[in-house]
Backbone bond lengths (Angstrom), bond angles and torsions (degrees), N, CA, C in turn:
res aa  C-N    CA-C-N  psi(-1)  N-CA   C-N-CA  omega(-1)  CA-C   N-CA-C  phi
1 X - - - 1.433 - - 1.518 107.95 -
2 X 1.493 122.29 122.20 1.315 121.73 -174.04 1.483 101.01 -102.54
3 X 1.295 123.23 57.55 2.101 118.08 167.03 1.152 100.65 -110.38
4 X 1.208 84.58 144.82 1.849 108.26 -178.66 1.941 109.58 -60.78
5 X 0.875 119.08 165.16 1.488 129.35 -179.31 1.878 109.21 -59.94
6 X 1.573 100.42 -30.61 1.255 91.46 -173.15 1.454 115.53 -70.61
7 X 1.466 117.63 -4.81 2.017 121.13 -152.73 1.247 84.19 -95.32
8 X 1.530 128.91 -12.82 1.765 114.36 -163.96 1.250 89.34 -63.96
9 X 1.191 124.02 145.96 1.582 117.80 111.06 0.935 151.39 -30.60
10 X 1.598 117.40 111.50 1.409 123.88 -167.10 1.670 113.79 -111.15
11 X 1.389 123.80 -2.30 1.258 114.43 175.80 1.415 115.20 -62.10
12 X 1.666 103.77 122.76 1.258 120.27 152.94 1.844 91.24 101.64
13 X 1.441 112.65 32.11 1.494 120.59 173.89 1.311 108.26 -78.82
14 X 1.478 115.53 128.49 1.631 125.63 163.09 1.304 129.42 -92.68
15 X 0.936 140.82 174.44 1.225 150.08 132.76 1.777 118.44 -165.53
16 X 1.561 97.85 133.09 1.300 92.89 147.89 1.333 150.59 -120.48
17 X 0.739 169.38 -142.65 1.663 158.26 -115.66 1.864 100.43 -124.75
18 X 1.492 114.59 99.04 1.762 116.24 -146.70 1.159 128.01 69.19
19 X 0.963 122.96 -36.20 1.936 103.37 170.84 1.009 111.79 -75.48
20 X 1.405 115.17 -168.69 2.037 126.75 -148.53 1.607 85.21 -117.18
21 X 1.455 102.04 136.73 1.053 122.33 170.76 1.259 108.07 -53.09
22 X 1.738 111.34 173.37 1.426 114.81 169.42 1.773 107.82 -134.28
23 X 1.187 117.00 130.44 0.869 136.26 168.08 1.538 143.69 -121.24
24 X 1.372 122.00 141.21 2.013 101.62 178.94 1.642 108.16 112.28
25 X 1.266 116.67 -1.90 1.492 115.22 -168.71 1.095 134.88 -160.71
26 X 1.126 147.69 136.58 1.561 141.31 -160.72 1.504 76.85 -109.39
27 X 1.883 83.82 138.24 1.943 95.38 -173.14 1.590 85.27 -116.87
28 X 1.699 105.52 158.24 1.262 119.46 179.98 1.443 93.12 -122.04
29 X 1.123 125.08 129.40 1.590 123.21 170.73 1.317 127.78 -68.50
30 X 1.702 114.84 -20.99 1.431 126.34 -162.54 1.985 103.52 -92.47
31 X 1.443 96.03 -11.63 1.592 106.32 176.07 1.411 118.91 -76.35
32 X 1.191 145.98 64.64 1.236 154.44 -165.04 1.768 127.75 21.23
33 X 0.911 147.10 -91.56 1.110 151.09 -141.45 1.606 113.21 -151.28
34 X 1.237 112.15 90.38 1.844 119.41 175.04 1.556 92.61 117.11
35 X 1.106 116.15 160.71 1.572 131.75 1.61 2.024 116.02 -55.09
36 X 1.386 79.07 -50.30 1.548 84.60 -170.35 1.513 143.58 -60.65
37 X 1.583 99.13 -20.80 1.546 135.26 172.14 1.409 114.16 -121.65
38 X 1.380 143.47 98.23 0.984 138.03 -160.01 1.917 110.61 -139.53
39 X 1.190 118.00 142.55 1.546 122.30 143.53 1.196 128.05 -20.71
40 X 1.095 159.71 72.80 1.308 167.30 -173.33 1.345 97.03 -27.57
41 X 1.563 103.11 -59.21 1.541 108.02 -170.14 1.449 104.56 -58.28
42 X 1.293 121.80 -42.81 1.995 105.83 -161.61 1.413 103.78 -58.90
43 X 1.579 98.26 -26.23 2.123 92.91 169.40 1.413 127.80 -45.72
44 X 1.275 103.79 -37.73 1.927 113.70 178.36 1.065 106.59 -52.81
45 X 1.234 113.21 129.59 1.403 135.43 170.66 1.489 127.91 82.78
46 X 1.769 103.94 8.57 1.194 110.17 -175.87 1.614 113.34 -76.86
47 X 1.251 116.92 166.23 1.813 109.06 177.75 1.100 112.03 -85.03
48 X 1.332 108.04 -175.73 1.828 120.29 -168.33 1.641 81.81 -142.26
49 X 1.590 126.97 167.55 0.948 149.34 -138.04 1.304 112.30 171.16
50 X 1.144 130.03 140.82 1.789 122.62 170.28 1.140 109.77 -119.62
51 X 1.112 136.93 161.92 1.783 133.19 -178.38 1.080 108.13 -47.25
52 X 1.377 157.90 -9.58 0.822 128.75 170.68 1.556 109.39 -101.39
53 X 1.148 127.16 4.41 1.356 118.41 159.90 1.660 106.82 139.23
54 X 1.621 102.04 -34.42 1.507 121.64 -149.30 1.709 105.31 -74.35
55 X 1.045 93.39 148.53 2.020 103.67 -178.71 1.184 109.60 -65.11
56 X 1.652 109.12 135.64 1.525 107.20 -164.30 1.568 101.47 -125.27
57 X 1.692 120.69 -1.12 1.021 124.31 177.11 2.005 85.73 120.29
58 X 1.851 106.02 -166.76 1.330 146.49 -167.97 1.029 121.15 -114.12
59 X 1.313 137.66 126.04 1.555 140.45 160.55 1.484 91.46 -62.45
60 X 1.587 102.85 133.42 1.233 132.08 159.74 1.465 145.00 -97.02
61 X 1.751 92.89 -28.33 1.721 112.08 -173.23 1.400 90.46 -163.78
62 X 1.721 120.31 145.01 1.294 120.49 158.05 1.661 90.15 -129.68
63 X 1.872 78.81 132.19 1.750 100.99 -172.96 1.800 115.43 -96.15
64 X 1.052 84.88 117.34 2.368 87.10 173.84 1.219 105.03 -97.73
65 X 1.638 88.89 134.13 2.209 99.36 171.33 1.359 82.64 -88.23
66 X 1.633 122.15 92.30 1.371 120.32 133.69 1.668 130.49 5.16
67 X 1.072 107.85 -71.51 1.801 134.27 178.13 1.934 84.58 -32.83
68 X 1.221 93.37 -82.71 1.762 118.28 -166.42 1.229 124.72 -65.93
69 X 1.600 123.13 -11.93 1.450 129.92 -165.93 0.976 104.63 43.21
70 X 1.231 131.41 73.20 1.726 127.38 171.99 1.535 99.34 -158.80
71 X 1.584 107.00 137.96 1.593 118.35 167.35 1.634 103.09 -61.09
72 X 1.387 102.95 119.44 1.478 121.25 162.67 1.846 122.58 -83.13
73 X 0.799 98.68 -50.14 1.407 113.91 178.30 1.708 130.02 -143.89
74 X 1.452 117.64 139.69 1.554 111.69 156.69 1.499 108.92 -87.53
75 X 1.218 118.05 161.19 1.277 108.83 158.24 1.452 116.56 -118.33
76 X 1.406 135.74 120.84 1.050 138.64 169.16 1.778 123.97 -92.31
77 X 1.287 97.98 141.67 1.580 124.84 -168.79 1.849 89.53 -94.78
78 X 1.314 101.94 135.57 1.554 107.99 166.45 1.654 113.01 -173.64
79 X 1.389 97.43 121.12 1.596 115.27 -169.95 1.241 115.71 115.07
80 X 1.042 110.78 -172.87 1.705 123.24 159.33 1.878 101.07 75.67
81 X 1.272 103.93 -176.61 1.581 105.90 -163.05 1.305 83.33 -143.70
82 X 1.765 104.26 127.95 1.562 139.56 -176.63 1.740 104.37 38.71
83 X 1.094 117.96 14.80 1.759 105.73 169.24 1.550 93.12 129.49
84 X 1.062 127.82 -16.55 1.707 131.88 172.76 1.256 111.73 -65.50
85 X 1.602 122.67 145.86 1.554 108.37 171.85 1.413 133.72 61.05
86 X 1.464 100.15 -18.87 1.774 102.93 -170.50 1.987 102.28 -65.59
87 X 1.188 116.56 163.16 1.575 118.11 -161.06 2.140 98.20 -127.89
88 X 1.013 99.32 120.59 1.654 91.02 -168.79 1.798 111.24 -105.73
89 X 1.013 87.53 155.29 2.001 90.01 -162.05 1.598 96.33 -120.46
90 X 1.035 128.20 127.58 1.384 139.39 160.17 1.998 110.63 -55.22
91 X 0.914 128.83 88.41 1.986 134.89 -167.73 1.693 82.96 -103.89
92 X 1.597 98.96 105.49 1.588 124.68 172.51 2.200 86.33 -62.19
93 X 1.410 115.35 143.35 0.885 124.76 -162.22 1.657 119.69 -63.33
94 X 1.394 89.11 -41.42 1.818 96.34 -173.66 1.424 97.41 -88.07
95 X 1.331 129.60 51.57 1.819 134.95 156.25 0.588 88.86 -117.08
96 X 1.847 149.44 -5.95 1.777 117.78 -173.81 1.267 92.52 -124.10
97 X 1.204 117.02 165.77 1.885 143.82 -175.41 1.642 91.40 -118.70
98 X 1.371 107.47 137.33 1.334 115.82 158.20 1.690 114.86 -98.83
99 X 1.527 111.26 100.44 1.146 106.18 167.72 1.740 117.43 -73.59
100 X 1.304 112.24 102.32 1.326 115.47 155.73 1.319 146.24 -52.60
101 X 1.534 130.02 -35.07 1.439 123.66 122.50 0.892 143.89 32.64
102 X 2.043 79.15 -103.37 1.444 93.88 176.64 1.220 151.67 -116.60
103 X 2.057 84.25 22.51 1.703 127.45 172.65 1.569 94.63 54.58
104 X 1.747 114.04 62.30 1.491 129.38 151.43 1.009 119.71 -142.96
105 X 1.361 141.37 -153.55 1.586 144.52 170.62 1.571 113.27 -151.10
106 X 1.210 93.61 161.47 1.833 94.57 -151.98 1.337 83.34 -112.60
107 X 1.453 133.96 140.69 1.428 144.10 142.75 1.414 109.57 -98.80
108 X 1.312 95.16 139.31 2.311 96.69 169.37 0.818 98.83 -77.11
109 X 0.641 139.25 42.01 2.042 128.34 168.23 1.386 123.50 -98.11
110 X 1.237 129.73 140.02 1.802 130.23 -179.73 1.908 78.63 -86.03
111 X 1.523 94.65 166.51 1.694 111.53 176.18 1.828 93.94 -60.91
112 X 1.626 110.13 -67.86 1.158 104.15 -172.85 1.551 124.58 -40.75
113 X 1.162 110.85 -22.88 1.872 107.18 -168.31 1.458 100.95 -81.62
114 X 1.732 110.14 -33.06 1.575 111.39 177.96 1.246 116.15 -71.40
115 X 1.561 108.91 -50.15 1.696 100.89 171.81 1.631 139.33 -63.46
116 X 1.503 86.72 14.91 2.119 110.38 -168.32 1.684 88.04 -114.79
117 X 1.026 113.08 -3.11 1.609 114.97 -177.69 1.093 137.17 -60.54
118 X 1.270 147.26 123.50 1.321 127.75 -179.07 1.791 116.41 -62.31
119 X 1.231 95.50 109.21 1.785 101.82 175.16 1.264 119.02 -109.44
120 X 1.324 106.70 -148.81 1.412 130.87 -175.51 1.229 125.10 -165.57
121 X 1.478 138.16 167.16 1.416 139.99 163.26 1.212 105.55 -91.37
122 X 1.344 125.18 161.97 1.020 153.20 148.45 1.796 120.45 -21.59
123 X 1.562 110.74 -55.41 1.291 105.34 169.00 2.065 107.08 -125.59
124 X 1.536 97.00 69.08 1.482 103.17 170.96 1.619 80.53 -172.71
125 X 1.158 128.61 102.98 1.267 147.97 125.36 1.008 125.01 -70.87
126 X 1.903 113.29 133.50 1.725 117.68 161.37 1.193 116.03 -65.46
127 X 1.579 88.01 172.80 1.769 93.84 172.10 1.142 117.76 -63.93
128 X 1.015 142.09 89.24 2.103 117.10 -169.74 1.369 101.41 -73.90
129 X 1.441 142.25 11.38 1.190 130.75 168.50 1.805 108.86 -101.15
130 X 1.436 103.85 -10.36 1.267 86.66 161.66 1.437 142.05 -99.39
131 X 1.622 110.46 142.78 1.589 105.26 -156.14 1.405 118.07 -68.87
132 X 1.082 118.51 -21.59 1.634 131.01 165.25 1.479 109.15 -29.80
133 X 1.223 93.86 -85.38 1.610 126.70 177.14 1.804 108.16 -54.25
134 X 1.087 106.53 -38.89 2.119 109.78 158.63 1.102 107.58 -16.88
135 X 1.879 81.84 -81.64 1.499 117.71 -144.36 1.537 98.44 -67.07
136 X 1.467 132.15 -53.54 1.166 112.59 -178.75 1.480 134.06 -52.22
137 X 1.450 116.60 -33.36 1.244 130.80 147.34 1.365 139.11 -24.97
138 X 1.513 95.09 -60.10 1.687 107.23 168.10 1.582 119.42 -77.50
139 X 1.172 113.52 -22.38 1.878 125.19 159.49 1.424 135.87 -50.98
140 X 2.162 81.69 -47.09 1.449 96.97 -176.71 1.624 97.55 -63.96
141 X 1.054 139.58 -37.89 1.334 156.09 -126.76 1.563 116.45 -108.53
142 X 1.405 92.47 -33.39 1.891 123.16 -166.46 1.340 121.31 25.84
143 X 1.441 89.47 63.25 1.364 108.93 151.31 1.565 120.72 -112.12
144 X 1.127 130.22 165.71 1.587 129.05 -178.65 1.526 93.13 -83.05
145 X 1.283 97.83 153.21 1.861 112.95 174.77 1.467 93.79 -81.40
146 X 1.359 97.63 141.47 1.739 122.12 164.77 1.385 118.84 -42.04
147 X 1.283 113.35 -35.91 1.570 128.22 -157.89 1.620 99.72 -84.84
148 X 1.437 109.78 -32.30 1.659 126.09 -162.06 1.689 98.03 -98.61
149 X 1.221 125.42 23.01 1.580 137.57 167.90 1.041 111.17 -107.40
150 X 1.257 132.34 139.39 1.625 133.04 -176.51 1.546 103.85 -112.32
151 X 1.829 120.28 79.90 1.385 99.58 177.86 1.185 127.94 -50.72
152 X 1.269 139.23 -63.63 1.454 132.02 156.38 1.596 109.49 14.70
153 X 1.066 124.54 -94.02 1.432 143.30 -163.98 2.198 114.84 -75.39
154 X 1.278 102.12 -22.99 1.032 128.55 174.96 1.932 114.49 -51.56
155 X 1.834 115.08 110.27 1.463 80.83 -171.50 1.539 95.37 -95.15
156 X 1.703 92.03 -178.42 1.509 115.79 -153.85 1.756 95.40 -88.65
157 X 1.439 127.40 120.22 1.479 120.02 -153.16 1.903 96.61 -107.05
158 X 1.166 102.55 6.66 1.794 104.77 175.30 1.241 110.85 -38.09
159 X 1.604 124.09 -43.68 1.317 138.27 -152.52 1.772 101.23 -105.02
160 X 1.255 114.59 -4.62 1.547 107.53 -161.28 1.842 109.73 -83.24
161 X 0.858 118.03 -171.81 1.692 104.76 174.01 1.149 142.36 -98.20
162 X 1.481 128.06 139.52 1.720 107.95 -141.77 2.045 104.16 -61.48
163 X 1.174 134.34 -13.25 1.513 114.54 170.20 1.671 110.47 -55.02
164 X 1.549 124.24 -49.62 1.019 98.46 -177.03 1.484 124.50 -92.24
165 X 1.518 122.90 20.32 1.616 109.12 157.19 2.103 86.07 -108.87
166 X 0.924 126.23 49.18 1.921 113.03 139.31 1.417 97.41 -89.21
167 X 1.442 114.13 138.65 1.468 146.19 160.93 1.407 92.41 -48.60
168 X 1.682 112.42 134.25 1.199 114.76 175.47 2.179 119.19 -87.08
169 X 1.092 101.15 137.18 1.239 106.00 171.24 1.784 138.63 -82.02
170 X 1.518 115.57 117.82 1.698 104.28 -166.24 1.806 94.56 -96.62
């Protein structure tokens, strides 16, 4: 599907303070488990998408800073043929939208800005605990780091209006 981010559907979009918006679906609360609380695992293997519609690759791993109880990162798979070659990017969490829908997630990203990305292979991972390597991450991305949010004081954006939970576009 080639529509821009704005055609999703956004009634009944959440977010709170670092996590990924939600978009694409009228949620019923009495239906068990997700959008908002979910399996980590049913995430594996879901697609990625960029506003404009186009395939951006698969979630591969969703990473927790332990320390913080908080999702740090997805990791997305993109390229390569049947799992060969493909090049994986650490996507700091609050850059992606969970389209509910259409059970994927939206990155702002053009292909080119992702494939200019700082990645990795498959068996050479960064440190993700180091802040160096964070911070550039969350820059490349421009989103604020998780760590640099003060939940405490942070308001709760469930209620706010669907322009400001759309995933921002670079």
């Amino acid at each position: 599907m080639a529509t821009g981010i704005n055609s999703y559907s956004t009634t009944g979009s959440t977010q709170t303070t670092g996590g990924a918006p939600i978009v694409g679906a009228e949620r019923r609360r009495s239906d068990g488990p997700g959008p908002e609380v979910m399996d980590a695992a049913t995430l594996i293997g879901d697609g990625v998408v960029n506003s404009s519609g186009e395939d951006l690759g698969k979630i591969e791993a969703i990473m927790l800073d332990v320390t913080s109880g908080r999702i740090a990162y997805a990791v997305l798979s993109f390229g390569g043929f049947l799992g060969m070659g493909a090049k994986l990017f650490a996507i700091p969490w609050p850059a992606l939208a969970l389209d509910a829908g259409e059970k994927r997630f939206i990155l702002g990203v053009s292909k080119d800005r992702l494939e200019n990305a700082p990645g990795f292979d498959k068996d050479h991972w960064p440190s993700m605990a180091d802040p160096t390597w964070a911070k550039e991450v969350h820059a490349y991305y421009n989103v604020t780091p998780y760590w640099d949010e003060d939940l405490d004081t942070a308001r709760d954006r469930r209620s706010t209006p669907d322009e400001l939970t759309t995933p921002r576009v670079y």
